[in-house]
C-alpha positions in Angstrom: -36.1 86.4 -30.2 -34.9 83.5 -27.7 -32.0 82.3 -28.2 -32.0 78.4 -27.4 -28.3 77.3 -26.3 -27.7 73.1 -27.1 -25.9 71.4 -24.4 -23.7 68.7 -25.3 -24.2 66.6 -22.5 -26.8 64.5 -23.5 -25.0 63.6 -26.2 -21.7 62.8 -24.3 -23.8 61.0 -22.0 -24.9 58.5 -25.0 -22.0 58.5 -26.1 -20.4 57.3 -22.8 -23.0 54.7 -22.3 -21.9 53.4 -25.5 -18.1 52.8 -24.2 -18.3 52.3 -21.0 -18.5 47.9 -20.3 -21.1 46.8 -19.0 -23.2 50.3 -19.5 -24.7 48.8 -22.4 -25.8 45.8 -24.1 -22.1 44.0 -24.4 -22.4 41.4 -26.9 -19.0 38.8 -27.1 -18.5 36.5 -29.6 -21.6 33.6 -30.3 -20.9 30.4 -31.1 -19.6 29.2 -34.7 -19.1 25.9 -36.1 -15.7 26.9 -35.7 -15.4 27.5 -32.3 -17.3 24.0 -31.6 -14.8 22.0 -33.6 -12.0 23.7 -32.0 -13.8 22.7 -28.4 -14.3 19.2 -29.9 -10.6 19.0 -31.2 -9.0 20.0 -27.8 -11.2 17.2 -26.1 -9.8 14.8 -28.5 -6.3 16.1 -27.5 -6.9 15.7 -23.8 -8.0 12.4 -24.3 -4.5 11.0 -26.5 -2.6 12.9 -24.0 -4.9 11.1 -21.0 -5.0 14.6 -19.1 -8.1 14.4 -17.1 -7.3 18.4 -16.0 -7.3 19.3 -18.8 -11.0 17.7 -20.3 -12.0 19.5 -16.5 -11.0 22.4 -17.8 -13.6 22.1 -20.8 -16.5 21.1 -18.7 -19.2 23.5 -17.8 -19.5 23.5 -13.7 -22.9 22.2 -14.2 -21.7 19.4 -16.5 -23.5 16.0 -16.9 -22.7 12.9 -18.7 -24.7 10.5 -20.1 -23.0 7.3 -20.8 -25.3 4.2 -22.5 -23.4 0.5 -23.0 -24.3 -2.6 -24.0 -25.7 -4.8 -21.1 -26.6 -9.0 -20.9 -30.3 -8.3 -21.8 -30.2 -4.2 -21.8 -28.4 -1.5 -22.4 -26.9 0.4 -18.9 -26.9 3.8 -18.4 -24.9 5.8 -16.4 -25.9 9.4 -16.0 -22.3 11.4 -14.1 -21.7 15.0 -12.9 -18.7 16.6 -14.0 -16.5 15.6 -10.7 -17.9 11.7 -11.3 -17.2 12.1 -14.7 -13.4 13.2 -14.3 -12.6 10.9 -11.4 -14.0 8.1 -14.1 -11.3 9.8 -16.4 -8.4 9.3 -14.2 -9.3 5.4 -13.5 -10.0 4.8 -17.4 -6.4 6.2 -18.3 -5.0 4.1 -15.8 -6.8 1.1 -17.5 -6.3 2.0 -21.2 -4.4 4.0 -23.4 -5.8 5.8 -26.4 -4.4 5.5 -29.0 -6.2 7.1 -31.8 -9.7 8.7 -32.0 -11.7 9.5 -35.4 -14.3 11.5 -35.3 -16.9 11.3 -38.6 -20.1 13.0 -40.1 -19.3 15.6 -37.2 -23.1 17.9 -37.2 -23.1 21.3 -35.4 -26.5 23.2 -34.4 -26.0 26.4 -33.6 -29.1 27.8 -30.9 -30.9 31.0 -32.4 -29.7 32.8 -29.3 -26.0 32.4 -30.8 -25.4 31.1 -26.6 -25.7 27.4 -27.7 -24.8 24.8 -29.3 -25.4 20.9 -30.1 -22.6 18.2 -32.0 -23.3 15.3 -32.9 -20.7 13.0 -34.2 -19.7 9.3 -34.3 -15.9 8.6 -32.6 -14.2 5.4 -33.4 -11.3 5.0 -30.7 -8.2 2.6 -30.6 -6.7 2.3 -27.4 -4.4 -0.1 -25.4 -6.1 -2.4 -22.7 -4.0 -4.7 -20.7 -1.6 -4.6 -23.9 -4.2 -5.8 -26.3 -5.7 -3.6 -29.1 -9.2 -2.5 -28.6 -11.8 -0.9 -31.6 -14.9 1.0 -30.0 -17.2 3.3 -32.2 -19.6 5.7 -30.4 -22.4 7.9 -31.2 -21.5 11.1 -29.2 -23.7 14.4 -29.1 -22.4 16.9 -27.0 -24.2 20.6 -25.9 -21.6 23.3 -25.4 -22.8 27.0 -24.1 -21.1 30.0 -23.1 -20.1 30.6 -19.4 -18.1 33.3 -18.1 -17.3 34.0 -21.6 -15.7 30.7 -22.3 -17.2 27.6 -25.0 -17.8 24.8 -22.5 -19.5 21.9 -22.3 -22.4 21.2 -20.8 -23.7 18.0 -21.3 -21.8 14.6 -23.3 -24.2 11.7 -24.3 -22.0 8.8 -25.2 -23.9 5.4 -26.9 -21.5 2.3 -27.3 -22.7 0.8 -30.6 
């Protein structure tokens, strides 16, 4: 009779590919609710503090805004990458200060892919313009994605109502 001796290697080399980064199918964290309200929060807080490096910091390298305001017969639009958009920043805090922002009937869609995901929210903002008290409300929906294993955002669609 034959005698058949097992090798363990095939089974340490599973095992291997299994622990080794990158030799396998690496999964990190998807997208919660969470995680989006937390990106949404620290926005906010960028924005009281009027620390355009730090919104930068939250914006996808691809980043686009979307901006839509009333106009004398129609609404303008004003569509900004994400150096536009911070340079914009940094001339707006100069302008105004915010003073307080509320953000109500905050909706998160999470993408099946877990990679994804879409707010939507309406933002009522205070600030200080030339030392006068200013109401605005908003409709804001905002895409976030992972990128480099980060929650940023991608895109920001603004409407002044």
């Amino acid at each position: 009779m034959r005698r058949v001796r097992f090798s363990g290697f095939p089974l340490a080399l599973f095992l291997l590919t299994l622990l080794l980064p990158g030799a396998a199918c690496r999964t990190e964290p998807g997208v919660t609710e969470e995680r989006v309200i937390e990106t949404l929060a620290a926005l906010e807080e960028a924005t009281l503090q009027q620390d355009p490096d730090a919104i930068a910091r939250l914006l996808s390298p691809d980043f686009t805004a979307r901006l839509v305001v009333p106009g004398e017969n129609r609404p303008q639009i004003r569509v900004m990458n994400r150096g536009d958009y911070v340079r914009s920043l940094r001339l707006a805090f100069r302008n105004a200060s915010p003073l307080d922002l509320d953000r109500t009937n905050t909706r998160v869609e999470i993408a099946a892919d877990g990679r994804s995901a879409r707010a939507t929210y309406n933002l009522q903002r205070t600030e200080s313009v030339n030392k006068r008290l200013e109401k605005r409300s908003t409709q804001n929906s905002v895409v976030l994605e992972f990128k480099a294993g980060e929650l940023l955002i991608k895109s920001l669609h603004i409407v002044d109502l």
